[in-house]
C-alpha positions in Angstrom: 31.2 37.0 23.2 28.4 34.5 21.3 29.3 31.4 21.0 27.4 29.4 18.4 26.4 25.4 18.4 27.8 23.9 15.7 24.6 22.3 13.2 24.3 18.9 13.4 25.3 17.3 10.1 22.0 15.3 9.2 21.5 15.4 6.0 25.2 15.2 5.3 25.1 12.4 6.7 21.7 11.0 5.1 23.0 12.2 1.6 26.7 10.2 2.5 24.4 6.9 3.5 22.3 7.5 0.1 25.6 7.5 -2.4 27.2 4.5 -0.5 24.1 2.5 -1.3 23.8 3.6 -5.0 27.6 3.2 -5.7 28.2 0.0 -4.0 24.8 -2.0 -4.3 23.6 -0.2 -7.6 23.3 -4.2 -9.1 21.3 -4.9 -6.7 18.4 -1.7 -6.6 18.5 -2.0 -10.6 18.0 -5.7 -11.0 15.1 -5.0 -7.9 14.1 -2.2 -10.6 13.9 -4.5 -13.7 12.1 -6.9 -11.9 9.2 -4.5 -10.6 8.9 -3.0 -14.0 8.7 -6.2 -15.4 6.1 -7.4 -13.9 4.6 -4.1 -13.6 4.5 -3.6 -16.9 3.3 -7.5 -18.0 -0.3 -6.9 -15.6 -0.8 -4.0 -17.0 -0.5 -5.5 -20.5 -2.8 -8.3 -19.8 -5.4 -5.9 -18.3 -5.5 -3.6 -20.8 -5.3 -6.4 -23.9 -8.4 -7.6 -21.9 -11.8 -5.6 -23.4 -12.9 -3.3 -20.9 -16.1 -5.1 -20.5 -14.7 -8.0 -19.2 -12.5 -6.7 -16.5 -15.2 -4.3 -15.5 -17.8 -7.8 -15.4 -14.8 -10.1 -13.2 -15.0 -7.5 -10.6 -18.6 -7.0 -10.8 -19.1 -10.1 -10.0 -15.9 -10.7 -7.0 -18.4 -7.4 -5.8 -21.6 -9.3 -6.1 -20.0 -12.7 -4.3 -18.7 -10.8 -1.4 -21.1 -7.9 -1.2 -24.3 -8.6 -2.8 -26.0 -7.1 -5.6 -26.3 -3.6 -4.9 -21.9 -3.2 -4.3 -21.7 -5.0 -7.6 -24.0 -3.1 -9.7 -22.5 0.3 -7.2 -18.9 -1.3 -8.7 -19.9 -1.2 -12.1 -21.6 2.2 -12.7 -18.5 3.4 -11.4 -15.8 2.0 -13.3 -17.7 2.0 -16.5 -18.1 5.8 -15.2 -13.9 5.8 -15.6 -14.3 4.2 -18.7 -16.4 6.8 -20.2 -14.2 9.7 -19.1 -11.5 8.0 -21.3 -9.5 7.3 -18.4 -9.2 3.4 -18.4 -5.7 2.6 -19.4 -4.6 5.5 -16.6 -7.0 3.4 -14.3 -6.0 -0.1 -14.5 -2.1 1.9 -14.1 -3.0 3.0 -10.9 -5.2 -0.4 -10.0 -2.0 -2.4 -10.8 0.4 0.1 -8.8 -1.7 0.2 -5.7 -2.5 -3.7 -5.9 1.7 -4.7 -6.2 2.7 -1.9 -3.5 -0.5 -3.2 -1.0 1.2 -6.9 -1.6 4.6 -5.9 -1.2 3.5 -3.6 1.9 1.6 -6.3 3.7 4.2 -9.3 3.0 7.0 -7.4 5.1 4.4 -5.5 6.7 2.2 -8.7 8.4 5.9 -10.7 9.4 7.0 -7.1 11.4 3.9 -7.0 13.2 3.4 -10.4 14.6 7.2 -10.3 15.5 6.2 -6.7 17.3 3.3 -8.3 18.7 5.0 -11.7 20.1 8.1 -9.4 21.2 8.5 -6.7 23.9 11.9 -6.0 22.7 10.8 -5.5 19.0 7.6 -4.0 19.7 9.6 -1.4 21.8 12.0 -0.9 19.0 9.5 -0.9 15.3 6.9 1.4 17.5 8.9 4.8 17.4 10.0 3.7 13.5 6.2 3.8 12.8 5.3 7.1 15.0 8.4 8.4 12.6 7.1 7.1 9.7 3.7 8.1 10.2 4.8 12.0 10.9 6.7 12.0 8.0 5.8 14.2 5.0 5.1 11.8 2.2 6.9 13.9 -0.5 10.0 13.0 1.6 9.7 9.5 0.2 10.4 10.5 -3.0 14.3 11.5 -1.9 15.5 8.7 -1.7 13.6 6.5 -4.3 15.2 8.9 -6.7 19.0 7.6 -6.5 18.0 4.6 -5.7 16.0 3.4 -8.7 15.5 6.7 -11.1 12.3 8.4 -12.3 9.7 6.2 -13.2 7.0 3.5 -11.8 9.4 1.7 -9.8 10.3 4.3 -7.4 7.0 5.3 -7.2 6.2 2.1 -5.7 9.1 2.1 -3.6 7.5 5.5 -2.0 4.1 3.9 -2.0 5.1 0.9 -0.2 7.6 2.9 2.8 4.4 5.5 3.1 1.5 3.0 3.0 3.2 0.1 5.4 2.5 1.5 8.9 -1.4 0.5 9.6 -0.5 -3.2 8.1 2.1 -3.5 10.9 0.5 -1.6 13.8 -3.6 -3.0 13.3 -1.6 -6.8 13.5 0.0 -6.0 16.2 -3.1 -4.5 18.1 -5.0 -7.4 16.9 -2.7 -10.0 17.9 -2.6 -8.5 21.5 -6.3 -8.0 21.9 -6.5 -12.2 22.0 -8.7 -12.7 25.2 -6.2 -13.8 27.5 -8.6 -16.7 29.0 -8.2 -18.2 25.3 -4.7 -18.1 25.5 -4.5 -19.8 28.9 -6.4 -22.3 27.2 -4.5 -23.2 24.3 -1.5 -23.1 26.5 -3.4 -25.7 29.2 -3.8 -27.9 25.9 -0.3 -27.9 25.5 -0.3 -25.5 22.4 3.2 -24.7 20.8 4.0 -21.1 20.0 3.1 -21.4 16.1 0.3 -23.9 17.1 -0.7 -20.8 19.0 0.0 -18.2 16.5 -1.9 -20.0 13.4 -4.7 -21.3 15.1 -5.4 -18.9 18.1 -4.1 -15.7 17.0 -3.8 -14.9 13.2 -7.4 -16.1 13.1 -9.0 -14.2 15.8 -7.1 -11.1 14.9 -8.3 -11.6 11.3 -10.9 -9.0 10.9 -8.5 -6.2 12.9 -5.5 -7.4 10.3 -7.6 -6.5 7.2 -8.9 -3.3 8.6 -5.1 -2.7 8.2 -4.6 -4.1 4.5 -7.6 -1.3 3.7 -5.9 1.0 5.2 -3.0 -0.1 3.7 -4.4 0.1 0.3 -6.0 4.0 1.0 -2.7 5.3 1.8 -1.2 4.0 -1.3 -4.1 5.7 -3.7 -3.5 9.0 -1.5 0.7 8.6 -3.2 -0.5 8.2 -6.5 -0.9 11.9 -7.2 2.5 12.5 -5.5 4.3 10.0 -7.2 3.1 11.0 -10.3 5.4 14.0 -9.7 8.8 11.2 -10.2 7.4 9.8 -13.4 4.4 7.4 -12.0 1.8 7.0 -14.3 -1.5 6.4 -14.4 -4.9 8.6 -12.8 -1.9 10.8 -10.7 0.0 11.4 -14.2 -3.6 12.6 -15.2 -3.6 14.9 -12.5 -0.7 16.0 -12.4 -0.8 17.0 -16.3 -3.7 19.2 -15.6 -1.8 20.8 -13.1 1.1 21.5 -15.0 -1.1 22.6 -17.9 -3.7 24.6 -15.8 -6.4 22.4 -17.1 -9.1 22.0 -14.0 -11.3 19.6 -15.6 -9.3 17.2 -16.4 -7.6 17.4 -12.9 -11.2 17.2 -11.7 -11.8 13.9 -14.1 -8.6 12.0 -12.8 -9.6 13.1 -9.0 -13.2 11.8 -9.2 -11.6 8.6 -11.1 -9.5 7.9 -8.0 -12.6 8.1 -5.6 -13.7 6.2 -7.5 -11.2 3.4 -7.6 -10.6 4.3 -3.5 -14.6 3.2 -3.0 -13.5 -0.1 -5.1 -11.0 -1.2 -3.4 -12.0 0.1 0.1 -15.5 -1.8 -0.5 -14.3 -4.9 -1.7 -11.8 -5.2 0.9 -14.2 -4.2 3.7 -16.6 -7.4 2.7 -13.1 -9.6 2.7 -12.9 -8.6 6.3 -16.6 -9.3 6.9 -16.4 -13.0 5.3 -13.5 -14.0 7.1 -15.0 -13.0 10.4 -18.2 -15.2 9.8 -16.4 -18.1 8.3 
């Protein structure tokens, strides 16, 4: 006589938490929805009413500042290169999604990881989360973004931010805890306080390890943009994902090499950040 283990009722249990949240605290994920669109939608406004030129010229020159001449004029070629493949509209979508979900990634992201990095208790807790996280496929974000705040840019972002999050918390805490411990001892025989510690010791010396984190931050969330594009996000992934559907392999290949191209952007501009605050 077999006698069979009853299944575990996950996902009955996942899809039970997923409809008390959107029946009971609907007001509160649609006036979070109206407020990312919003502004969502007012950036991209302003950076598309602005003539390609000059955009393409304010980053050029961010490039040259932090880089030299050779990343801005590298800058350039490329995204006038978007421009001529008549994908800048689909480009400054993506630039503005990546560039709200970094910010919103990195403001609950940088908080979690000095707690996790000041605390044995957190950091024992927020650890596993992150391994679980990490291991996670990505198009499992897009489950529950769906009820929550409907097809569309918003829960794109949501996704974006959940999936790209990890590295911002985990590289602050590693940097954080590298902190020579003989400086440490000496801020504390000065009579440091905790924050006095934290602002002046810490943050700073862990700066250039916290913004390897942001740009990894910012990588994962242009490696979403293709997937969210499958729940309504626009931009260079609704490019791709249209040639897809369509079975049209050059565009696909267009929108692709226009999101190297943004990825060497971003991943350049932030890399000289990191380099500048480390000298200064």
């Amino acid at each position: 006589m077999s006698y069979e283990i009853p299944k575990f009722p996950l996902g009955d249990i996942i899809e039970a938490g997923i409809n008390f949240f959107t029946e009971h605290f609907s007001f509160v994920t649609q006036a979070i929805s109206n407020f990312t669109e919003s502004g969502y939608d007012g950036v991209v406004e302003f950076l598309t009413t602005l003539p390609p030129s000059v955009v393409v010229l304010v980053i050029t020159a961010i490039a040259i500042y932090l880089g030299g001449l050779k990343l801005g004029l590298f800058i350039e070629v490329g995204l006038a290169f978007c421009y001529n493949l008549g994908l800048w509209f689909p480009t400054i979508q993506t630039l503005t999604l990546v560039i709200i979900a970094t910010f919103v990634a990195v403001s609950l992201g940088l908080p979690l990881g000095v707690l996790g990095a000041l605390s044995k208790v957190f950091y024992r807790i927020i650890m596993p989360v992150l391994d679980f996280m990490q291991t996670m496929p990505a198009f499992v974000y897009l489950i529950p973004a769906i009820p929550f705040f409907g097809l569309g840019v918003v829960s794109a972002m949501f996704s974006t931010v959940i999936f790209s999050m990890p590295p911002a918390i985990r590289l602050t805490i590693l940097g954080i805890r590298e902190v020579p411990v003989d400086l440490i001892e000496a801020a504390d025989a000065f009579g440091s306080t905790r924050m006095q510690k934290l602002f002046k010791l810490q943050l700073p010396v862990a700066t250039t390890t916290i913004m390897a984190g942001i740009n990894q931050t910012i990588m994962l969330a242009l490696s979403m943009v293709v997937i969210a594009a499958m729940i309504g996000a626009q931009g260079l992934g609704g490019v791709v994902w249209k040639a897809i559907q369509r079975l049209e392999p050059g565009l696909g290949f267009e929108g692709g090499v226009a999101v190297v191209i943004l990825a060497m952007v971003l991943d350049r501009i932030t890399q000289r950040i990191g380099e500048k605050t480390k000298t200064s």
